[in-house]
N, C-alpha and C positions, 0 to 999 in steps of 0.2 A: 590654802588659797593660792600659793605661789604656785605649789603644781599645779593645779587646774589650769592657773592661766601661761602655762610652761608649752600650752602644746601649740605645736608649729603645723603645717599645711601638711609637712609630709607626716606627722601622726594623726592628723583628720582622715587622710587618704588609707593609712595601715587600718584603723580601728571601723572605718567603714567594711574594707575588706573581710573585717576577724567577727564583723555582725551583721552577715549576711542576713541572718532569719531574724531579726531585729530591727533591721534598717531604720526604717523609718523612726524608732524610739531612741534609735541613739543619734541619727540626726536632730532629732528635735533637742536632744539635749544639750545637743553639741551648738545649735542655735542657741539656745539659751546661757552657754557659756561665752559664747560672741559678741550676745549681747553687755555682757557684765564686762566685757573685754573694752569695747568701746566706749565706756561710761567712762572707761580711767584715764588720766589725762597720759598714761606713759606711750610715746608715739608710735614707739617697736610693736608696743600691743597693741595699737589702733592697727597697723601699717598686716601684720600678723594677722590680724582677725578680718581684714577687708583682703585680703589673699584666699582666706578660708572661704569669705562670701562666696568671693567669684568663682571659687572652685562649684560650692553648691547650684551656686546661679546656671553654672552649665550644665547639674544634672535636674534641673527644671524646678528650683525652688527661689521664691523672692527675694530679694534685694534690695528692692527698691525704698522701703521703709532705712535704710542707713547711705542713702544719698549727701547725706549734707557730711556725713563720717569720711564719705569716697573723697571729696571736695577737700576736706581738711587732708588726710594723705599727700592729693594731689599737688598741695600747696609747700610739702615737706620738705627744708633744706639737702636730703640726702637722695644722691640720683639712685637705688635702688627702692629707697619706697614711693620715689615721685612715680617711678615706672608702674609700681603697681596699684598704684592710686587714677594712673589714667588706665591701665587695662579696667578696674572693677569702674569705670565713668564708662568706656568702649561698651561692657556688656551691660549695665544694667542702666544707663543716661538712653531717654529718647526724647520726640519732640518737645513734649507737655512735659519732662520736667522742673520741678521748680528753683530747681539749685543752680541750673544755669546760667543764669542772670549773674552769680557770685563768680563765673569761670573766666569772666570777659578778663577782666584786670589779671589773675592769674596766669591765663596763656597770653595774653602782651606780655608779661613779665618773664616769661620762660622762650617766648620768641625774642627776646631783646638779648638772652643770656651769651655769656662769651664761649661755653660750652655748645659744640656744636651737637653731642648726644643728644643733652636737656631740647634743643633745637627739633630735634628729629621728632624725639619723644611727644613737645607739643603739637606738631604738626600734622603726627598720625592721631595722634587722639582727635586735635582738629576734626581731621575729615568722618570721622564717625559719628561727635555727636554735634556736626553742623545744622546752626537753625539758623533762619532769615536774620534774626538780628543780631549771630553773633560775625554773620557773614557781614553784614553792616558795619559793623565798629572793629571788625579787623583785616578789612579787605586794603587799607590803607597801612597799614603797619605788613602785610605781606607783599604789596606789588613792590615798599622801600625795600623789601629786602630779597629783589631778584636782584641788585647789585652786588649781595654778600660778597666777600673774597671768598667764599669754601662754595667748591664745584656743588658737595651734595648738598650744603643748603639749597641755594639757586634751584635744583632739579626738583629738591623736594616741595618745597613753596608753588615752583610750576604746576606741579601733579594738585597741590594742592587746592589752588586758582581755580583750576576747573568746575570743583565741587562749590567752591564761593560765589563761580558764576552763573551756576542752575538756580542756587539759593537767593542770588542778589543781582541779577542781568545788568543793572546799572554801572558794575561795578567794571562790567567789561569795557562799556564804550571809555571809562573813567583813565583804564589802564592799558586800551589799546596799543598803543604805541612801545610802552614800557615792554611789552610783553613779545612785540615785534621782534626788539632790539635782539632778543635773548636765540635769532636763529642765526645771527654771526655769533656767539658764543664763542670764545677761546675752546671751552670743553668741551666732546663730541655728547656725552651724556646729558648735559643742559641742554644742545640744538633737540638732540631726541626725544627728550621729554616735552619741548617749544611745540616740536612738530608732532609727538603724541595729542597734546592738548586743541590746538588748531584744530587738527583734523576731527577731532572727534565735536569741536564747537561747531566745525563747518557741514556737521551733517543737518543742521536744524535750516540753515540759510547758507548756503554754498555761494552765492555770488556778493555776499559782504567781504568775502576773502579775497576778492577778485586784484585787490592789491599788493596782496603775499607773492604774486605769481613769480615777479625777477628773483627774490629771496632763494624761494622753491623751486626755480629752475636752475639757481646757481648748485643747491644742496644736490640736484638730481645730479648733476654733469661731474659731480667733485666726491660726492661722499660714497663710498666703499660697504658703509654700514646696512645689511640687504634688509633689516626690518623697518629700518629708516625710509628706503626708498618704495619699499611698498607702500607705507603709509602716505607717503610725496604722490605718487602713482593712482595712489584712490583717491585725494584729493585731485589733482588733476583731471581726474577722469571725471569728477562732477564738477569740473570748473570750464571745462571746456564745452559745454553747451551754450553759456552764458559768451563765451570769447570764442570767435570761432577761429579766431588768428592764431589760439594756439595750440591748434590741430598740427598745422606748418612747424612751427616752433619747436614742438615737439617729437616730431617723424623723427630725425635722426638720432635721438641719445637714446629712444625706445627702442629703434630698430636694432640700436647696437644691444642694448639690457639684450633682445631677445635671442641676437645672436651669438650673444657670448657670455652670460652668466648661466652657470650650474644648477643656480637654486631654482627647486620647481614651483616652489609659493609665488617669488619674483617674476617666475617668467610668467608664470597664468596671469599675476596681476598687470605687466606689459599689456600681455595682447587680450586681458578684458578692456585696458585702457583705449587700448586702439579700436577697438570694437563700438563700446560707447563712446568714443569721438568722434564716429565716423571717420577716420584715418584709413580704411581703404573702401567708401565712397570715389568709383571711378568717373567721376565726374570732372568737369572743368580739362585743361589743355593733355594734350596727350602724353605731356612728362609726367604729370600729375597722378593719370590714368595708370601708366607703365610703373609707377613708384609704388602705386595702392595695388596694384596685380602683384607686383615681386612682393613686398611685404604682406601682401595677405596669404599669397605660397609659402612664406616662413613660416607663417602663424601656424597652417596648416599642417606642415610639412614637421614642426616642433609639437603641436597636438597630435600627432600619430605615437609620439613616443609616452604621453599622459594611456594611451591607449592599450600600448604592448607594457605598461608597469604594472607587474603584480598586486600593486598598492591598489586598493576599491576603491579610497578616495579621488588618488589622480584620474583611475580610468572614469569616473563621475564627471568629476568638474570637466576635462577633458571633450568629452561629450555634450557638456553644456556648452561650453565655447565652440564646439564645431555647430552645435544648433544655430548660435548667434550669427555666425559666418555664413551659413548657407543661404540667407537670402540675398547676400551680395556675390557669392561666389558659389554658384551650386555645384561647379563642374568642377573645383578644387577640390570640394568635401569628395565629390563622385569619386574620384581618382582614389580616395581610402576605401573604397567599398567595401572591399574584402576580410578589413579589419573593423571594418562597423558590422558588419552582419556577425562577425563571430561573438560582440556582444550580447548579442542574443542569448546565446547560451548561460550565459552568466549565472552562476547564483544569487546573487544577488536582485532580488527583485527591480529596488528601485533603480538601479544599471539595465536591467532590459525596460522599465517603459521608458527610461531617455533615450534608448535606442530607437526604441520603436517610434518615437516623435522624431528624432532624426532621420531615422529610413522612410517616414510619409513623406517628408518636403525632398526626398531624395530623390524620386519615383521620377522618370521622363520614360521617352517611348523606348529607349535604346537597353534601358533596365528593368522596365517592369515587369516582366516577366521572369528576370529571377530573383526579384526581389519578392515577388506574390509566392513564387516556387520555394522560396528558402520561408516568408512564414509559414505555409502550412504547410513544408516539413518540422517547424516549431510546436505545432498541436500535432505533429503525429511522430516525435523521437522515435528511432529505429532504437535507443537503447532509454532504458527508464531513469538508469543512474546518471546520465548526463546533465540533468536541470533537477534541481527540486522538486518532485512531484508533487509537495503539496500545495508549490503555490500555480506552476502547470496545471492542475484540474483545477484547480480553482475556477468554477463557470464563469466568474466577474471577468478575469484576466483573459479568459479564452474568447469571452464574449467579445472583450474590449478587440482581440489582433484581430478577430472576423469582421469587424467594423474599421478597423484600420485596413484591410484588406479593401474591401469596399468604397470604402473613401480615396485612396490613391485611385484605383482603375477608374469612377465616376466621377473625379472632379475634375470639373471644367467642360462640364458636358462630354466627357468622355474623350479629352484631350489625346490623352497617351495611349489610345488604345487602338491597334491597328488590327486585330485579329477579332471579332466578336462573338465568333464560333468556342474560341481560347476562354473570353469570358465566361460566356454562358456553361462552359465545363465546369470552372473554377467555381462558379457559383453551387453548379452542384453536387460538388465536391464537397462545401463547404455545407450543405445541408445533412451532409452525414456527418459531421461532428458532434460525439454524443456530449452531454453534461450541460448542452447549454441551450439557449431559446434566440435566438435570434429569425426565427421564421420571417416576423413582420420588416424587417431589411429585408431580409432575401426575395420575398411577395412582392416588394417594391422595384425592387431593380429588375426582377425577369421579366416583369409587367411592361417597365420601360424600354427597356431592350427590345423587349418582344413588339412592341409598337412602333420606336422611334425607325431601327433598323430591319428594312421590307428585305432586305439581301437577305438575310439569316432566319426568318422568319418560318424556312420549311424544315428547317434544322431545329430551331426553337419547337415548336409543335413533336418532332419525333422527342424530342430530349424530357417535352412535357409527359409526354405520353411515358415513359419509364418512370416520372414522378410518381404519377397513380397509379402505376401497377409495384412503387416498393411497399414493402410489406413494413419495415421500418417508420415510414410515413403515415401510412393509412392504419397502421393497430400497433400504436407506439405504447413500449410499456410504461411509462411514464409523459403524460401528455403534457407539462411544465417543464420540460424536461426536452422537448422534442422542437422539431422546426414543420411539425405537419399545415402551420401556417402558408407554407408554400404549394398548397394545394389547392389555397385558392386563385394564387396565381395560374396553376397548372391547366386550374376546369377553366377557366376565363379566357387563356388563349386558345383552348383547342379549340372552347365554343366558339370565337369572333375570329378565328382562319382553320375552320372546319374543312373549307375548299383542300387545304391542306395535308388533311389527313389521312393516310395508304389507307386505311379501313374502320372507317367509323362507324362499322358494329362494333370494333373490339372498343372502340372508346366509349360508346353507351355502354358497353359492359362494365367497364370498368368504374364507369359514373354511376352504375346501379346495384355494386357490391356490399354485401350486405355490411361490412365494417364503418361503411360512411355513419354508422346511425350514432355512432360514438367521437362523431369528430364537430366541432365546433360549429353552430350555428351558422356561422357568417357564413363558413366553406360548406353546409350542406345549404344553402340559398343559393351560389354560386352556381354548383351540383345543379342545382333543378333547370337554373337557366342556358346551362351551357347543354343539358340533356336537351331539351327543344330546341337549340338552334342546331344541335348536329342531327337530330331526327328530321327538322326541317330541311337542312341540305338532302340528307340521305332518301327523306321522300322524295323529292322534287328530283334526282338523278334516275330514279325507279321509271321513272315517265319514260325516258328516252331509251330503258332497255324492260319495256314493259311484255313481261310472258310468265308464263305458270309457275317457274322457279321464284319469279318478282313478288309473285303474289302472294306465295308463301313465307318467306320472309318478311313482307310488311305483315301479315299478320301474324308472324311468331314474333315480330319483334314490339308490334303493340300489344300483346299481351305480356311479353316480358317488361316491359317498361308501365305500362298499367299497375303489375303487382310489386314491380320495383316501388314505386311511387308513394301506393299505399302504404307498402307495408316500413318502408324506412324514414318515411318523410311525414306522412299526413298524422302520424300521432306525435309529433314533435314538439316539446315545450316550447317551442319557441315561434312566437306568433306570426314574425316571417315567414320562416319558414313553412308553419301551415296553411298561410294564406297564398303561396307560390304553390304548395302542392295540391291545393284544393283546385286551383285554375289549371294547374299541366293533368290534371287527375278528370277534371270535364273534356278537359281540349282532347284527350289520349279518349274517353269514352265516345266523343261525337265520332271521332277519328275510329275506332273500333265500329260503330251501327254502321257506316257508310262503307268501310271497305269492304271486297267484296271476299267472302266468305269460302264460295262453291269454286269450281275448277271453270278455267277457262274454257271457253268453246271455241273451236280454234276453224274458222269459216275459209270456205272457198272459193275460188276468186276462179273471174273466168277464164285465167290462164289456168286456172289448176293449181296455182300456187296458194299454201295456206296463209292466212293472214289473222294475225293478234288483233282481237278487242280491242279500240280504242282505251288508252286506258285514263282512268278516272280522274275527272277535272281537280278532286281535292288534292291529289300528289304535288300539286303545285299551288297547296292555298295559302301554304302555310310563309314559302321561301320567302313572297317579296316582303314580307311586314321584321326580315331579322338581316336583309343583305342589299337592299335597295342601293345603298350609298355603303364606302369604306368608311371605318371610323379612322382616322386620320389624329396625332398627337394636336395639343390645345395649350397655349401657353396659361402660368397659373392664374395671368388678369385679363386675359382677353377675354372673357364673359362680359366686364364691365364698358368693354368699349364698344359692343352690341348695342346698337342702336333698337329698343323698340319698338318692334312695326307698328305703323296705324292701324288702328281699329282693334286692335290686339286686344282683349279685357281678361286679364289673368285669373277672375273672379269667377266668370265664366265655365257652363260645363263642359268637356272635349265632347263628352257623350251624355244624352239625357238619361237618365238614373231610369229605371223599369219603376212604373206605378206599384204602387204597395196593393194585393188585392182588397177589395171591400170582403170586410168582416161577414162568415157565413151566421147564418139564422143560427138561434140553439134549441132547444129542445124547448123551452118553455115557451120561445116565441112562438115555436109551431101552434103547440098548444092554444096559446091566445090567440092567431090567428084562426087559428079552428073553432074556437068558441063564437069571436067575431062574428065570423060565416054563417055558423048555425043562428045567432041575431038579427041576421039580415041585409047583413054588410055586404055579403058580399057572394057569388053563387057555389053551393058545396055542391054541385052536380055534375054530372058526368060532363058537361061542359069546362068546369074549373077542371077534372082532371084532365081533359083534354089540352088546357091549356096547359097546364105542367108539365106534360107529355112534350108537347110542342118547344116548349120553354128546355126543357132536358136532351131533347132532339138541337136545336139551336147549337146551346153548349158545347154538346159530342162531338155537331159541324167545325164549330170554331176549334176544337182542339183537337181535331183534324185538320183542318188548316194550319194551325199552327206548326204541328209534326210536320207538314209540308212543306216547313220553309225550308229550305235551300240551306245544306251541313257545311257548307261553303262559307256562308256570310257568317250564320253562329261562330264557327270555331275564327273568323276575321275578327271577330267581336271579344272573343273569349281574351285571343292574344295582343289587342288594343291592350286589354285594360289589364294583362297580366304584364306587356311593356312596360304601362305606366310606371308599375310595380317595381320595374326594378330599373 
């Protein structure tokens, strides 16, 4: 038995190691010798056997069951098993347990002691298994003993306060003062620990601290200690919201921090300090102004160096602090230009998107052009090994700079932008970028452009016109993948400034190749209407050089655009779409019966001089129902400020719907009717078929008549209501 209970931590630890493939059986055994170890009143083997616990406890086995054993240790005349009597209380004591209650008198007894070790010893155990009420009934025997003579009690008791006052809030208002006292401290160790504590209470309510301030500005002006004063510095900086007096107050001993300490932790937290105090706010008298301009050039001028350090961290925060400064000094950041754009390159991902939020708010009229010019030289590296390729293609990040690209040049209504020719390139530049989908951006802005701006607008229309003829666009290998969304942009302007166009056959051609049939709904509806408004210019110019050449082109070119029609558009799943092609596919057929077919006859005139056919009133039926009026930009609520006209009734047809025909006889009714007849009903003789004759004659008339209306008003009607449409 004596051996048994012989063995000490470091032979638990050997014999663990020598039974490997055992483990868990000679743990257990060895628990069961721990247990018989505790039962004995010899202390060494209490004190022994609750070292062994805690050893186990760390490799995930219970403890808890020998709590009231940890207690007894704890309580041990001899400072090496007291020590290990609060370590096995550190890991195996938590809120719920119930031995607690017995520790109060214990740690008073050991915080009372003249041993400053025993001192220490309680005071960390303290903080680990602190609960409300032990916080309660010892929050009062720890604030008497920030007076101690020994520096490290004082510091340690401080450190400790803190934790007593999450657990017991009352205890602070209780000890306020006391705890004031301790930032004149003789030690520098006690003020550091004072102003550890502070600061970290004054994150929950920063302006109860508001009377630390003279203390904390004497500590700023006098103390040497650079982790001290940062933590002075972050307080300050959420204290000066609250006082705005010591924004002033504080200008000069930060300016100095920034001009003449080495530390780079220190100096960031300077000039965050100045930043969120608004300290260079150039507001108010012009000394004032001229103080906030030279100390925000320090700032600046000291963040270039976070910039050129190898270190990732500094050139991050760095970055962050130039964001912060730029909306008070944007031409201070400007002047770094050359060392912010080369962030860019970075490896580091999250260093290029700070950059690239930097470089947006950076954008005026004087840089945005090589600011746009250096990102998409970032989506097109001349070398591959310069950036990370994998986070480079990454579609999200490329998508992201093409949107940042677009958001500098368009906000503010197109503030910075002096060249719009310039833009309208970059744009479509930007729509050959493979990997990513940003079409619906791009659709958006060419569209605006292409409306707001009448200057560019003949340049916009050629530049559309290469849109539909890239091959990239119109039969992309991967349509999710692609930006052929700008295609509906592309049909949309060429159809509403068709006036525009050097040759609007090729742009019917190009609106009626056969690859449209695999491009997105929305852009083949587009398609359809932008084909009739440039067939209707291109008719209506025909009139005024109307001759044999004229003639033949309109009708090669309604046949081509007929079988266009048909054949890519009208079998379309998509119900728009076949409801626009079923209307341009009647309007192109009326259009086809009325033109004229055979060759001109070219008449003689009594000078002798030949003279051209009149030619055909429909060339021009079609123009005024798609150019009447310009369409002119529309702000996005002025719809609402439209006043209703009287008598308006919204409910109301434009046009009367054509009568449904009455239902033909069928076959049995004949029959009955004929039976009828032969009854008496009615006459079955050559008279009745005369009337039939008559009655079928009628008929024939009126759908002759009809054929006779005027291909003129049909195809006006046709285009009404294919307008509606769209």
């Amino acid at each position: 038995m004596n051996g048994l209970f012989s063995h000490t931590l470091t032979d638990l630890i050997r014999g663990i190691r020598q039974n490997k493939k055992n483990e868990q059986a000679y743990i257990a055994k060895e628990i069961a010798d721990i247990r018989l170890e505790l039962r004995r009143n010899d202390p060494d083997l209490k004190a022994q056997a609750i070292a062994k616990l805690t050893y186990l406890q760390m490799m995930g086995y219970d403890m808890s069951w020998a709590s009231f054993h940890v207690v007894e240790v704890m309580s041990s005349p001899k400072f090496l098993y007291k020590g290990i009597g609060y370590l096995g209380a550190i890991q195996s004591f938590d809120q719920d347990t119930d031995v607690l209650m017995l520790t109060t008198n214990l740690i008073k007894k050991d915080l009372a002691s003249s041993n400053a070790s025993e001192i220490g010893i309680a005071i960390n155990g303290l903080s680990h298994i602190l609960t409300p009420d032990l916080a309660r009934d010892l929050c009062a025997d720890l604030v008497a003993m920030l007076n101690h003579s020994r520096p490290i009690v004082r510091k340690k008791v401080l450190l400790v306060l803190y934790k007593v006052f999450l657990k017991y809030p009352e205890g602070l208002r209780l000890s306020f003062s006391r705890m004031k006292e301790r930032l004149e401290d003789p030690d520098p160790s006690v003020v550091s620990a004072a102003v550890n504590v502070i600061c970290e209470l004054a994150r929950r309510n920063p302006k109860n601290y508001l009377s630390l301030a003279p203390q904390l500005f004497k500590l700023l002006t006098t103390s040497s200690n650079n982790w001290m004063l940062i933590k002075i510095i972050k307080l300050f900086a959420a204290l000066t919201p609250f006082e705005p007096r010591l924004t002033k107050k504080l200008l000069p001993p930060i300016t100095t921090l920034i001009q003449t300490t080495p530390a780079m932790s220190l100096l960031y937290e300077c000039i965050h300090t100045v930043i969120a105090g608004g300290m260079l706010a150039t507001t108010g008298s012009g000394s004032n102004a001229e103080s906030a301009n030279t100390l925000a050039a320090t700032c600046v001028t000291k963040l270039r160096t976070f910039l050129e350090d190898p270190d990732q961290n500094l050139k991050y925060i760095g970055l962050l602090a130039l964001t912060k400064i730029l909306p008070t000094h944007p031409h201070l950041v400007g002047e770094h230009k050359d060392i912010i754009l080369k962030c860019i390159d970075d490896p580091d991902i999250s260093i290029r998107m700070r950059t690239l939020d930097l470089v947006v708010g950076m954008a005026t009229k004087k840089n945005l052009t090589e600011i746009v010019k250096r990102l998409i030289l970032h989506l097109l590296p001349a070398n591959e090994n310069e950036v990370d390729g994998s986070a480079l293609m990454d579609p999200v990040y490329r998508a992201d700079i093409i949107r940042r690209i677009v958001f500098i040049c368009s906000q503010n209504s197109y503030a910075n932008i002096t060249n719009f020719e310039w833009y309208l390139a970059v744009l479509s530049d930007l729509t050959n970028v493979a990997g990513v989908n940003v079409g619906d951006l791009l659709m958006q802005q060419f569209m605006d452009v292409g409306v707001r701006v009448k200057s560019t607008r003949s340049y916009t229309v050629q530049l559309m016109m290469r849109l539909l003829a890239d091959k990239k666009l119109t039969e992309p290998s991967s349509p999710e993948d692609s930006n052929s969304k700008v295609l509906l942009a592309a049909a949309w302007l060429i159809g509403e400034y068709c006036s525009l166009l050097e040759s609007p056959e090729s742009a019917l051609e190009l609106l009626s190749q056969k690859s449209i049939a695999k491009l997105d709904p929305s852009i083949q509806a587009t398609y359809l209407q932008s084909i009739l408004k440039i067939f209707a210019y291109w008719m209506n110019n025909l009139q005024y050089t109307w001759n044999e050449e004229s003639r033949q082109s309109l009708v090669e070119m309604i046949d081509i655009l007929r079988e266009g029609v048909k054949e890519l558009f009208s079998r379309s799943p998509d119900l728009e779409v076949q409801e626009r092609a079923s209307n341009v596919s009647v309007l192109l057929d009326i259009i086809a019966e009325n033109a004229p077919r055979t060759p001109l006859k070219i008449a003689n005139s009594i000078s002798f001089a030949p003279t051209m056919p009149k030619p055909p009133a429909l060339l021009g039926s079609l123009y005024p129902l798609f150019f009447n009026q310009e369409l002119n930009p529309v702000a996005p609520k002025a719809q609402k400020k439209v006043p209703v006209p009287e008598g308006l009734d919204l409910e109301a047809w434009i046009h009367e719907p054509i009568p449904e025909p009455e239902p033909e006889s069928s076959d049995d009714d004949d029959f009955l009717n004929e039976k009828a007849s032969s009854h008496g009903y009615g006459w079955s003789g050559e008279g009745a078929s005369a009337g039939k004759s008559r009655k079928g004659k009628s008929k024939k008339g009126q759908s002759q008549d009809d054929s006779k209306e005027g291909a003129e008003e049909r195809a006006k009607r046709i285009c009404v209501s294919l307008l509606c449409l769209t």
